[in-house]
C-alpha positions as CSV (number, residue, x, y, z in Angstrom):
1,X,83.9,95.4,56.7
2,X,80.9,93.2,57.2
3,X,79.3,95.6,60.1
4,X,81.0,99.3,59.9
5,X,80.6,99.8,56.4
6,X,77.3,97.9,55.5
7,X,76.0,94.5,55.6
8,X,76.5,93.9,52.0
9,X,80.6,93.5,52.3
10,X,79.7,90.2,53.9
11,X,76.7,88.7,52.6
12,X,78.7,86.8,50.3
13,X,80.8,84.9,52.5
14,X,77.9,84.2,54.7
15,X,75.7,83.0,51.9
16,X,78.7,80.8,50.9
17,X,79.6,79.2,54.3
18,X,76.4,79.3,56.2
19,X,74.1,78.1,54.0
20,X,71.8,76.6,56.5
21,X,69.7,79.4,56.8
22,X,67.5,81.6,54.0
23,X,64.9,80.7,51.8
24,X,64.6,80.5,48.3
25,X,63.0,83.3,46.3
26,X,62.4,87.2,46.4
27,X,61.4,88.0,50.0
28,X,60.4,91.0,49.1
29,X,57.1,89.8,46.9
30,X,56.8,86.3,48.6
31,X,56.6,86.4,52.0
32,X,56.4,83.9,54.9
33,X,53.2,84.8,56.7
34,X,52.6,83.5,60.4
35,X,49.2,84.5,62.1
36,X,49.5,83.3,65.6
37,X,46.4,85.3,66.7
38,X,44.5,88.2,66.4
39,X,46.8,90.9,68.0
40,X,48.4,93.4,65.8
41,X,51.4,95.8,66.2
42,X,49.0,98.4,64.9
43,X,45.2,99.0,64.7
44,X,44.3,96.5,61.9
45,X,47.5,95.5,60.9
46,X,50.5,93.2,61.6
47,X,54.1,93.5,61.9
48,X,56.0,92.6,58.8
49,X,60.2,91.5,60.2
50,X,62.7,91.2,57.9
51,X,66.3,90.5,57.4
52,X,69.4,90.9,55.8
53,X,70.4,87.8,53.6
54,X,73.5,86.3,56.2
55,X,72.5,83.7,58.6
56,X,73.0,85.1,61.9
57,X,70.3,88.2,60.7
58,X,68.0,85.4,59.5
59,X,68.4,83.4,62.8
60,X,67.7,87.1,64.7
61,X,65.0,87.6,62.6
62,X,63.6,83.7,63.3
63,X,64.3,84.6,67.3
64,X,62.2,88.2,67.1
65,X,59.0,86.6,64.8
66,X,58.4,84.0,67.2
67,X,58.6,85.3,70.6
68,X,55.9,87.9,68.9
69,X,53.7,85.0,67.8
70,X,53.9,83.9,71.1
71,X,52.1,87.2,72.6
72,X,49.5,86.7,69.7
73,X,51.2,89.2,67.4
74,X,50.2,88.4,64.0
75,X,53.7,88.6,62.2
76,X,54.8,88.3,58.5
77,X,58.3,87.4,57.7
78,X,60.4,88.9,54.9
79,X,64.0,87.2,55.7
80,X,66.6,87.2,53.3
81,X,66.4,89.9,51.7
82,X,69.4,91.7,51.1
83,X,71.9,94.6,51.9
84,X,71.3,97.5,54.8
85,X,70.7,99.6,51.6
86,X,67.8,97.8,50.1
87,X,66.3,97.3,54.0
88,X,67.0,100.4,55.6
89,X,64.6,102.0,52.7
90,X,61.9,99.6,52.9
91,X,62.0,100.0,56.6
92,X,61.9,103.6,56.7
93,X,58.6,103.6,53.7
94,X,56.7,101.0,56.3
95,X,57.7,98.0,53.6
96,X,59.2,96.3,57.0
97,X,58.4,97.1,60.3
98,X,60.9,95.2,62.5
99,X,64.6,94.7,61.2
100,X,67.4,93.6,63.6
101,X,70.5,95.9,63.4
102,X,74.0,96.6,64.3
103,X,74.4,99.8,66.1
104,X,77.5,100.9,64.8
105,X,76.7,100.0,61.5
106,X,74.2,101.5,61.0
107,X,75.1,104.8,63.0
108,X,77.7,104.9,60.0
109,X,75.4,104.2,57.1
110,X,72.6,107.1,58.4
111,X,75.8,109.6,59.5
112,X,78.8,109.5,57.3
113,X,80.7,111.8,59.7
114,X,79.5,109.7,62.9
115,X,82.9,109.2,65.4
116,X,80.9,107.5,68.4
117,X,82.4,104.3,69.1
118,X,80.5,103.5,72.6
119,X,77.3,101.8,73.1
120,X,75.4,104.4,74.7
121,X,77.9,106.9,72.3
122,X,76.2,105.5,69.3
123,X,72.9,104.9,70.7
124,X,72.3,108.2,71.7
125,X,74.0,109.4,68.2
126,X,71.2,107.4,66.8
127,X,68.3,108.8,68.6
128,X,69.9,112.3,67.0
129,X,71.0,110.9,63.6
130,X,67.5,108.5,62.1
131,X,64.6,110.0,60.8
132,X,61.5,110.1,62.7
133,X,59.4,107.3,61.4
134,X,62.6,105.5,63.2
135,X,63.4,104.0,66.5
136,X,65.9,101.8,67.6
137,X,64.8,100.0,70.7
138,X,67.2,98.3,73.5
139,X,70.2,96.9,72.4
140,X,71.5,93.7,73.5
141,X,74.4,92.9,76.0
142,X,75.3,90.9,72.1
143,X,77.4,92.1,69.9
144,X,78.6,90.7,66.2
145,X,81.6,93.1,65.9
146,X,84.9,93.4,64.0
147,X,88.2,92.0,65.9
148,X,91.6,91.3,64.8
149,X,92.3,87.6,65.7
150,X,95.4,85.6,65.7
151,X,96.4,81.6,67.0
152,X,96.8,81.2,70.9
153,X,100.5,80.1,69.4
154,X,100.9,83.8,68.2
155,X,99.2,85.1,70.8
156,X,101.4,83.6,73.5
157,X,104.6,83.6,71.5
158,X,104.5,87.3,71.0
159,X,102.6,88.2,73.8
160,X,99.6,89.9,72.6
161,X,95.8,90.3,74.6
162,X,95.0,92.9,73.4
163,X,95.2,95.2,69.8
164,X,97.8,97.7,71.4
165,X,100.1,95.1,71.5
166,X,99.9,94.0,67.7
167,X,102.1,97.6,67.7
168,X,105.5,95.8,68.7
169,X,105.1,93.4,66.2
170,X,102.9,94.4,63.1
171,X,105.5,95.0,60.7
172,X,106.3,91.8,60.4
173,X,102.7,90.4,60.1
174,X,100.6,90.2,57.1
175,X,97.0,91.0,57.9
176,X,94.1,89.5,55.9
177,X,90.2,90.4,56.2
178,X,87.4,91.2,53.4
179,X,88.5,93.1,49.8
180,X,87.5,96.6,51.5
181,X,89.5,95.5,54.7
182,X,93.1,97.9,53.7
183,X,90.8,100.9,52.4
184,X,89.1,101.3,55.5
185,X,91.2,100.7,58.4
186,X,94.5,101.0,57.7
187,X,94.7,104.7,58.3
188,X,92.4,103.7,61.3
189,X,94.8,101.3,63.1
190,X,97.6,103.6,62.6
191,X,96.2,106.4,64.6
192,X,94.6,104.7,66.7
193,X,97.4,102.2,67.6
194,X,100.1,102.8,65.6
195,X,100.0,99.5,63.9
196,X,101.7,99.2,60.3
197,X,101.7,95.7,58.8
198,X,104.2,94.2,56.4
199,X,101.2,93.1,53.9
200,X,97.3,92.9,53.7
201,X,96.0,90.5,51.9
202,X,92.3,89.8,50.6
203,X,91.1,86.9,52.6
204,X,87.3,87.3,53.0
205,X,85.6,84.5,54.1
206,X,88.5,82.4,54.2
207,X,90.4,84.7,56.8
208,X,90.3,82.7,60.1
209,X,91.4,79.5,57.9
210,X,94.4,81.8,56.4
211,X,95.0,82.7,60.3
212,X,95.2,78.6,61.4
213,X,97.1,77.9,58.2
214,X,99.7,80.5,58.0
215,X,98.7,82.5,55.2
216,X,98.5,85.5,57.3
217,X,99.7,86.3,61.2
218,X,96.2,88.0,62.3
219,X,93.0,88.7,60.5
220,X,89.3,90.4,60.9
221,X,87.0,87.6,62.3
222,X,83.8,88.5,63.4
223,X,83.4,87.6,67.2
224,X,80.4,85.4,66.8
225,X,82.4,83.0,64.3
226,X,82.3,79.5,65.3
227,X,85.7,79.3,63.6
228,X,87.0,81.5,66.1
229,X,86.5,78.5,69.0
230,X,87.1,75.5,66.5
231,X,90.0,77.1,65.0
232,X,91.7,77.7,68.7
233,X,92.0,81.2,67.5
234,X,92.4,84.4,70.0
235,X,90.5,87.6,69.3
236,X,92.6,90.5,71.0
237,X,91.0,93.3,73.2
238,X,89.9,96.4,71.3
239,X,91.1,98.6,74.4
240,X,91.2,102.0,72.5
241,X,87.7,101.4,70.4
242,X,89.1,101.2,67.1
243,X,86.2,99.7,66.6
244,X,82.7,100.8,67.3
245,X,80.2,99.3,69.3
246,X,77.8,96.4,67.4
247,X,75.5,95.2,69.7
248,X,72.6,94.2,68.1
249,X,69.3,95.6,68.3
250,X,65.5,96.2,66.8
251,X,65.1,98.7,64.6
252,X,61.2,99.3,64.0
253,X,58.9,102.0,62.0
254,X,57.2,103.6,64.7
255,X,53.7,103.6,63.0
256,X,53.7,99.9,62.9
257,X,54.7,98.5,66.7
258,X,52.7,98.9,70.1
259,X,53.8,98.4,73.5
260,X,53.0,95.0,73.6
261,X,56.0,94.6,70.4
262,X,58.4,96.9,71.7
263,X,58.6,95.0,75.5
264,X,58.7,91.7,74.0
265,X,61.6,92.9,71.7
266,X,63.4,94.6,74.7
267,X,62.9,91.1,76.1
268,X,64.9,89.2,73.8
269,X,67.3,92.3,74.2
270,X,67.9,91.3,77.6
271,X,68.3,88.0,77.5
272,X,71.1,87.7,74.4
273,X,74.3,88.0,74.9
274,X,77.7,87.5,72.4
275,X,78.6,83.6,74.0
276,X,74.9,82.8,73.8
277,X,74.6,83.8,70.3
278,X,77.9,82.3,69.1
279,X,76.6,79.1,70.6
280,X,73.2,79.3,68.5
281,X,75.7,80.2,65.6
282,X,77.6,77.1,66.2
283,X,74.4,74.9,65.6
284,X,73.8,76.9,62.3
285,X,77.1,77.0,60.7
286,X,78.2,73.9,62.0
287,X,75.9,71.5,62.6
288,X,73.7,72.6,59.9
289,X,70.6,73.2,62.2
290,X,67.2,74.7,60.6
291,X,67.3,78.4,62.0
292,X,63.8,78.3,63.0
293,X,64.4,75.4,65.6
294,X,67.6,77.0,67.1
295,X,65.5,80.3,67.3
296,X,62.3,78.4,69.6
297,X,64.8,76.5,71.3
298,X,66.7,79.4,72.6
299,X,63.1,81.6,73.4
300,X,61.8,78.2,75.3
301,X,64.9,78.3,77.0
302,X,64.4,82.0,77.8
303,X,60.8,81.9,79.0
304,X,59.9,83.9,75.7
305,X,57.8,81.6,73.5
């Protein structure tokens, strides 16, 4: 699953439905650099922000290098790049300094064995769990996480809000979601909810079309989809955290941000929340909007840039 197990189990269907944001080439050797100033994150240095290759971590990437330009942080951005396995190494060498993260996620690529599902569960875990050079900062009230989403016509016909209730009825649902989707959770939903379904199909980034067409009953949508809205889909209530906690959040190398980066990242922090970014999402996926203009138009919004 896109978050939980990795960003690469997504990037994919991001690249091939949202292609409005990236750039072209390796962003590992050719970088974007933007000197607004002479401050620096360290003594004699800059801050180098990177991201994974999907849109929305390009667009958080876009949000995080300009509201530091704005304070006169001299930034360097390294977007696109790749999968939590490539970043979370150049991160950790000092390659990147800034990288913005999904809590559970990556709780469950740096500990295996990690069972916290809550946000200050897997925050704490966390502060335990990375190495030192590592810190993640304040997470936001905004959160990209896995659901299981049906129609409002399935929701009201069989009376579901929330997960629990997929338990009266799974059996006679198929269930659709990325290739990896059956592997991971099926032996999750069962104990967790007791949910067995009548078939899993592999949907990827097709699943909350299969869910409007028919092709399957209920699906794993992410909640900051626009599909999820234009699609008149429901995503049910996770009441029993089957899944963890995503909220997204800055991970920095420690040697490489001051104060003056880590308050105007806990900033942004504060000020984004899930309906905010599945708007900005919307003008991405949808209406094809450059991420860099969505990004300045939400921090002028904010008071941030």
């Amino acid at each position: 699953m896109k978050r939980l197990f990795g960003i690469a189990a997504v990037v994919l269907s991001a690249a091939l439905t949202l292609t409005a944001c990236g750039g072209g080439g390796d962003p590992l050797t050719s970088a974007s650099a933007s000197p607004a100033g002479s401050g620096s994150a360290a003594a004699g240095g800059k801050v180098v922000i990177g991201s994974a290759n999907f849109p929305e971590n390009v667009l958080l990437g876009e949000i995080y290098a300009q509201a530091l330009e704005a304070k006169g942080v001299t930034v360097e951005k390294k977007l696109n790049i790749g999968s939590r396995e490539v970043l979370y190494d150049q991160i950790k060498s000092g390659g990147l300094t800034i990288l913005p993260e999904y809590i559970g996620s990556l709780l469950a690529f740096v500990d295996k064995s990690a069972t916290a599902k809550s946000k200050d569960d897997v925050v704490a875990a966390l502060k335990a769990k990375l190495p030192a050079e590592l810190e993640v900062l304040e997470p936001a009230a905004a959160e990209d996480n896995n659901s299981l989403t049906v129609t409002k016509a399935t929701a009201t016909k069989d009376g579901l809000t929330t997960i629990e209730d997929l338990a009266k009825v799974s059996k006679n649902y198929a269930v659709g979601g990325p290739p990896e989707f059956q592997s991971r959770q099926e032996k999750n939903f069962k104990d967790t909810y007791g949910l067995e379904f009548k078939e899993w199909k592999k949907t990827g980034d097709a699943t909350a079309d299969a869910i409007k067409d028919g092709t399957v009953q209920v699906g794993n949508v992410f909640t900051t989809d626009p599909k999820i809205v234009l699609n008149d889909l429901v995503s049910l209530k996770d009441t029993k955290n089957a899944f963890s906690s995503e909220n997204i959040a800055p991970l920095v190398n420690k040697a490489g941000v001051n104060d003056t980066v880590k308050t105007t990242l806990n900033a942004i922090s504060a000020k984004l929340d899930t309906a905010g970014l599945a708007t900005l999402m919307k003008r991405v996926a949808v209406d094809k909007d450059d991420a860099a203009t969505v990004a300045k138009d939400w921090l002028t919004q904010n008071g941030l840039a």
